[in-house]
C-alpha positions as CSV (number, residue, x, y, z in Angstrom):
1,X,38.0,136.7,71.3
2,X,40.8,137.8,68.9
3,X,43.0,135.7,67.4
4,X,45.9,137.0,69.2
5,X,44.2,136.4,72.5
6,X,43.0,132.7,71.6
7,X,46.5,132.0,70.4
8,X,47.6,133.1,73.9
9,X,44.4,131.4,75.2
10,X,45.8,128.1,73.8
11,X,49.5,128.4,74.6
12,X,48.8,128.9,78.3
13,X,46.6,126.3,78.0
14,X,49.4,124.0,76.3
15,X,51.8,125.5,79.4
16,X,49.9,124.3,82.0
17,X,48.8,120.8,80.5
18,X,52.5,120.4,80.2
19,X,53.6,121.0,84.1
20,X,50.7,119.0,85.2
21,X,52.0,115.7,82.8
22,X,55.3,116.4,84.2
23,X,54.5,116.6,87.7
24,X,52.7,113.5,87.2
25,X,54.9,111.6,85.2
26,X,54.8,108.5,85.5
27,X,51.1,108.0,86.1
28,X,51.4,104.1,84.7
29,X,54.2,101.9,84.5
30,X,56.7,101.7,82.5
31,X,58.7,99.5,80.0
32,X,62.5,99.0,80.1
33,X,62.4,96.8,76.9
34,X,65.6,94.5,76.7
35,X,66.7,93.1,73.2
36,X,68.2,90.0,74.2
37,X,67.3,87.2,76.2
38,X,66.9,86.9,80.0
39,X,70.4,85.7,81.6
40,X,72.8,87.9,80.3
41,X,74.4,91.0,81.1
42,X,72.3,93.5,79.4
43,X,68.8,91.8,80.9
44,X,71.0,92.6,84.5
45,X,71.9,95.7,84.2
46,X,68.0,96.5,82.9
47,X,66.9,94.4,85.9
48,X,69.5,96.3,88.5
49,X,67.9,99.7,87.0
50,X,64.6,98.7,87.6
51,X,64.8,97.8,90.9
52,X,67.1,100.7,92.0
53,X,64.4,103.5,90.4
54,X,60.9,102.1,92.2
55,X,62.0,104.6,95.2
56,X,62.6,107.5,92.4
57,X,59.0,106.7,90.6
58,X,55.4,106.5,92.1
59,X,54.9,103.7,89.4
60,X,56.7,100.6,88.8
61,X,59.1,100.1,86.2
62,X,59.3,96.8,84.7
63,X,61.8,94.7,82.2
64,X,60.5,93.3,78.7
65,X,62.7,90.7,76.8
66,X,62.3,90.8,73.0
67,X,65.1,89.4,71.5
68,X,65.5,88.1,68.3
69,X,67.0,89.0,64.7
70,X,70.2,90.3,66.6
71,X,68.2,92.5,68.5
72,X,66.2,94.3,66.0
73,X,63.2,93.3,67.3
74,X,63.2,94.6,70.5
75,X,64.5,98.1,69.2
76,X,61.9,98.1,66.8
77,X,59.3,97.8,69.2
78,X,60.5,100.6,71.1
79,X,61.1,103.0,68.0
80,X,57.7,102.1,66.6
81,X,55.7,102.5,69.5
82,X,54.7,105.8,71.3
83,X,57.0,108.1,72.1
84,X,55.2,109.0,74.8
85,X,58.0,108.5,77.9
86,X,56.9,105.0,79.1
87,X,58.8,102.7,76.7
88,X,62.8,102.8,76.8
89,X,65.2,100.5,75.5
90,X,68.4,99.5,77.4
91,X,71.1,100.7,74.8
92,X,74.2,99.0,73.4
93,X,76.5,99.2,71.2
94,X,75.0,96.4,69.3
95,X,72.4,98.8,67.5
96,X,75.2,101.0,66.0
97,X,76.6,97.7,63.9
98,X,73.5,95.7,63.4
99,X,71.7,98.1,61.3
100,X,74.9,98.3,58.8
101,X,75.0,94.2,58.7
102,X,72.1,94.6,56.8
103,X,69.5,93.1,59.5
104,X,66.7,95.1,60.6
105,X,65.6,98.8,59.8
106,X,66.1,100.2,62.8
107,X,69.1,102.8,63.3
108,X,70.2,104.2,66.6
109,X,68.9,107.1,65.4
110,X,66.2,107.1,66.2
111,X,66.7,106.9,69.8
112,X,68.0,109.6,72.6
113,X,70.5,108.1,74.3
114,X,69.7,109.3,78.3
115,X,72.8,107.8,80.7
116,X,74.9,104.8,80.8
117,X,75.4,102.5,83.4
118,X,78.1,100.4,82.5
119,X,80.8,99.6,80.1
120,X,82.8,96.4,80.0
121,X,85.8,95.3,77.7
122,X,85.8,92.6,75.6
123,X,88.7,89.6,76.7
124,X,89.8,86.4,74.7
125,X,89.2,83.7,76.7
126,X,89.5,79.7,76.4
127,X,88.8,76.7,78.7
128,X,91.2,76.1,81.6
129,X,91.6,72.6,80.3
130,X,92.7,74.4,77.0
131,X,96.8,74.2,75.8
132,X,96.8,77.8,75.8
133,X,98.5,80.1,78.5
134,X,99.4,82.6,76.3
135,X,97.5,85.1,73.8
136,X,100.6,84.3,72.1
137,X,100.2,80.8,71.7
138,X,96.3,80.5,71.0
139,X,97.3,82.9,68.3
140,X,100.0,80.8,66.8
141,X,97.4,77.7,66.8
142,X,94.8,79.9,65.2
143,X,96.9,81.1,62.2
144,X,98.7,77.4,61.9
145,X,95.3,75.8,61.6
146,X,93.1,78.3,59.8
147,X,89.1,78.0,60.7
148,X,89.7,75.0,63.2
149,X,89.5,77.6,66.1
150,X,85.8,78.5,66.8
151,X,84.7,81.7,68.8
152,X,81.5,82.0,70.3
153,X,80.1,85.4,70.3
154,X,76.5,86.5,71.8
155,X,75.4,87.2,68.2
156,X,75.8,88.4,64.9
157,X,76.4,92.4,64.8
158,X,76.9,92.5,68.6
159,X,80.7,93.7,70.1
160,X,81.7,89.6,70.9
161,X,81.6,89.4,66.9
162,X,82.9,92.8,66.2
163,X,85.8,92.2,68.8
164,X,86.6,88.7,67.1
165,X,86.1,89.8,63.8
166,X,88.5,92.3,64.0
167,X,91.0,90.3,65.5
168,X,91.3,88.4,62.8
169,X,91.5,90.6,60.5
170,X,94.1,92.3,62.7
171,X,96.6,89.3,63.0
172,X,95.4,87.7,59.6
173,X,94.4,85.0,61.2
174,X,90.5,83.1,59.8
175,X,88.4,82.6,62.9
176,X,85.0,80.6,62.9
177,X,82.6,82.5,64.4
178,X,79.1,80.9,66.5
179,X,76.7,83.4,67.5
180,X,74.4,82.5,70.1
181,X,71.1,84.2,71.7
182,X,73.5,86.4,74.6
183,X,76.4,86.0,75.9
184,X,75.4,83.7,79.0
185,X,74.6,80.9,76.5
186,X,77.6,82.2,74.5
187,X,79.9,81.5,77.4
188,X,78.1,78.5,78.5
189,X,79.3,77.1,74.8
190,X,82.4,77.4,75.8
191,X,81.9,75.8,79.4
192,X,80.5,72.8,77.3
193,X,83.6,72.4,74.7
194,X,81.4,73.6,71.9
195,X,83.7,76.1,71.2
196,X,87.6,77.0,72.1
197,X,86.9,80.1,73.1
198,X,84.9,83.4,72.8
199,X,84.9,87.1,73.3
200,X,82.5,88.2,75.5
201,X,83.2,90.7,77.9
202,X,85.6,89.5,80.9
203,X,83.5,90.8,83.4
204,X,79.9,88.4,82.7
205,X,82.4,85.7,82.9
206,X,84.6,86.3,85.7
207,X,83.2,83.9,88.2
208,X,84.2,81.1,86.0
209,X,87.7,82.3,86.0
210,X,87.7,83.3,89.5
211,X,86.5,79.4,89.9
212,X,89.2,77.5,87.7
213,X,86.9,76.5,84.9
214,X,88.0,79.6,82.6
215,X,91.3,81.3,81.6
216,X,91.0,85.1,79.8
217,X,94.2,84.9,77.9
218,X,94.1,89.1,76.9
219,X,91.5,92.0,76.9
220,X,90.5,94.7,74.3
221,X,91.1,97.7,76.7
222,X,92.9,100.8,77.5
223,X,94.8,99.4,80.7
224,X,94.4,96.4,82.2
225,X,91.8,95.0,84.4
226,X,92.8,95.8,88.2
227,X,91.7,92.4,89.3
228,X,92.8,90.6,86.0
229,X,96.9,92.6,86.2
230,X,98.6,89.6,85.6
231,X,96.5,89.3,81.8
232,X,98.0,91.6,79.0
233,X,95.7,94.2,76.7
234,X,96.1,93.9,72.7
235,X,97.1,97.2,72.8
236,X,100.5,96.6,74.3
237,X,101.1,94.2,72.2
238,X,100.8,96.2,69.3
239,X,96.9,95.9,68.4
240,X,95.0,98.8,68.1
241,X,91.5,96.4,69.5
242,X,89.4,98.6,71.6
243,X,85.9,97.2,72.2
244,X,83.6,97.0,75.0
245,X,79.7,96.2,75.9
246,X,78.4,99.4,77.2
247,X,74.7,99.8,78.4
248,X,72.5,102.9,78.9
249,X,69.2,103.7,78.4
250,X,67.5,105.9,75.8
251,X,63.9,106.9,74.9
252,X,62.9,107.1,70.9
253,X,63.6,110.7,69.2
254,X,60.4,112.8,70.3
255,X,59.8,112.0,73.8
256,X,58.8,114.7,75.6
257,X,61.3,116.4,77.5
258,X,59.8,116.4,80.7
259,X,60.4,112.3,80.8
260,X,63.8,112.8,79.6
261,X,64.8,115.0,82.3
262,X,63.2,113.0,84.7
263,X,65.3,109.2,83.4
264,X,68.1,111.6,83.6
265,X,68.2,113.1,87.0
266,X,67.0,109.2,88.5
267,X,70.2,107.9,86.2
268,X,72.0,110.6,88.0
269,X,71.1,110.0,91.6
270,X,71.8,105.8,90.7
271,X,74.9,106.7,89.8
272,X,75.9,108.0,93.3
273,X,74.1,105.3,95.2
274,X,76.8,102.5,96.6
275,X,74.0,100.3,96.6
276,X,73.6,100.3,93.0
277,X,76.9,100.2,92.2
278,X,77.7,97.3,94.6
279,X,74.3,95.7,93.0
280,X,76.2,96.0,89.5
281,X,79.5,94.9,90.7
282,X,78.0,92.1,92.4
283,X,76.2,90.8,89.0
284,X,79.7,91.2,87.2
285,X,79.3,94.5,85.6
286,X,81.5,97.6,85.8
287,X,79.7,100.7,86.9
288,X,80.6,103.5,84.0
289,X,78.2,106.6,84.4
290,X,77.8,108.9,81.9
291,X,75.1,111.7,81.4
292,X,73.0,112.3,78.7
293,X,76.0,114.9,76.8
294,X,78.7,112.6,77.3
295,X,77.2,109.4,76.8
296,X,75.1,110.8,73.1
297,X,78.5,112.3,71.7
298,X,79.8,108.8,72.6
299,X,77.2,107.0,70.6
300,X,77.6,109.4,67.7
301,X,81.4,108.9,68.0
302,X,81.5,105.3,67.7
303,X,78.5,105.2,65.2
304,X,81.1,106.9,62.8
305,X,84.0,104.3,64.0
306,X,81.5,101.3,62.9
307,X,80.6,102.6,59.8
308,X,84.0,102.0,59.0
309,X,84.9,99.3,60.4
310,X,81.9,97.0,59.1
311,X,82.4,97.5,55.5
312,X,86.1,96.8,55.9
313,X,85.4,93.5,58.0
314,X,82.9,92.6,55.5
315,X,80.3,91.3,58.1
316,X,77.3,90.2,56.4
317,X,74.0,89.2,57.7
């Protein structure tokens, strides 16, 4: 056989090796690895997917928690390992900042974002006990007692410590920033009067607003929440604070495309299931799909934003 016909040999050969892994894939389960603890809003929504795709995939999907070192870990473990279409991370905007606090070595880029699922604005939000009712006031007490007002935050490098950070560097005001493991424990510090308040998103705290034992004094959105009206954004009152938790998933750089394409039409069809959505509504998250396009010029976009921003804020590891 001549070259030319073995080359073609092979290539065929290639072809059809290729449409039989795709028709097949997956053939074994897979990991949806989560870089936080279990509890918190990112181990839901990785949770929700998982249990909304077993009807999409002859093989189950499962969730991994690996948290630690601000997340690094976990996205570590994904970029490391084979890029073979059965290990994804559940992305968030946490691994655009970490990398440029100095912690870890892995860099968003070396992922493919797929979809997202959900995005969800940051709030400031104190006790109901607390003698705050304004943003207004808590902000007056802040800058008339400089450090004495403690934020929690579900970490360092993730959007809760972004969004406070740049607050404070907004109104000149010096904030004391906790991190803790997530932001359930992060809210359940301020539940216990650890700290005075925190800015994790409003929606993973809702219910304890809903119930009395919280009060979200402003969020760090476009508009304001439809079931939050009466509670002002920064932006109309004349701060430019714009963050939010989104979460997607995202395969590392070199998975084949067969897998992608596969994530991505399930991601589609969740996205039009009410059951999903009502699954993500009902576990305080805000249902925000975007496709693979939208949702990888958005990571690129903000990427660029947060290399700005985290020199400026000086945010250290």
């Amino acid at each position: 056989m001549n070259l030319a016909r073995l080359l073609c040999a092979s290539l065929a050969s290639l072809s059809m090796l290729a449409s039989s892994w795709a028709a097949g894939y997956p053939t074994k389960p897979v990991e949806l690895v989560v870089a936080y603890q279990p509890g918190g809003g990112s181990d839901n929504t990785a949770r929700a997917i998982a249990d909304a795709v077993r009807p999409i995939f002859p093989q189950s999907v499962y969730v991994v928690n690996k948290p630690g070192a601000s997340g690094s870990i976990g996205w570590s473990y994904v970029a490391t390992g084979p890029a073979d279409g059965y290990r994804l991370v559940l992305m968030t905007p946490e691994m655009l900042v970490v990398p440029l606090m100095g912690i870890g070595k892995t860099s968003v880029d070396e992922f493919q974002p797929i979809a997202r699922f959900t995005d969800d604005p940051s709030s400031i939000t104190v006790r109901a006990d607390a003698p705050w009712h304004t943003i207004q006031e808590f902000l007056a007490y802040a800058k008339a007692n400089p450090g004495r007002v403690a934020i929690s935050n579900a970490g360092n490098g993730t959007v809760p410590h972004m969004a406070a950070a740049a607050l404070g560097e907004s109104v000149d005001i010096a904030f004391t920033h906790v991190p803790y493991q997530g932001s359930a424990p992060a809210i359940m510090g301020l539940l216990s009067g650890d700290v005075q308040a925190t800015t994790v998103a409003y929606a993973e705290l809702r219910q304890h607003v809903e119930t009395g034992k919280l009060r979200t004094l402003a969020v760090m959105s476009e508009k304001r929440i439809e079931t939050l009206s009466q509670v002002p954004t920064f932006k109309e009152l004349g701060h430019d604070l714009l963050f939010s938790v989104w979460r997607g998933v995202g395969v590392p750089k070199g998975t084949p495309a067969e897998a992608v394409e596969k994530w991505r039409a399930a991601a589609r069809t969740l996205s039009q299931s009410t059951e999903f959505q009502t699954t993500m509504r009902k576990q305080n998250l805000t249902p925000a799909y975007a496709d693979l396009s939208e949702f990888s010029s958005d990571v690129a976009r903000q990427g660029q934003a947060f290399k700005t921003l985290v020199p400026k804020l000086n945010l250290k590891q």
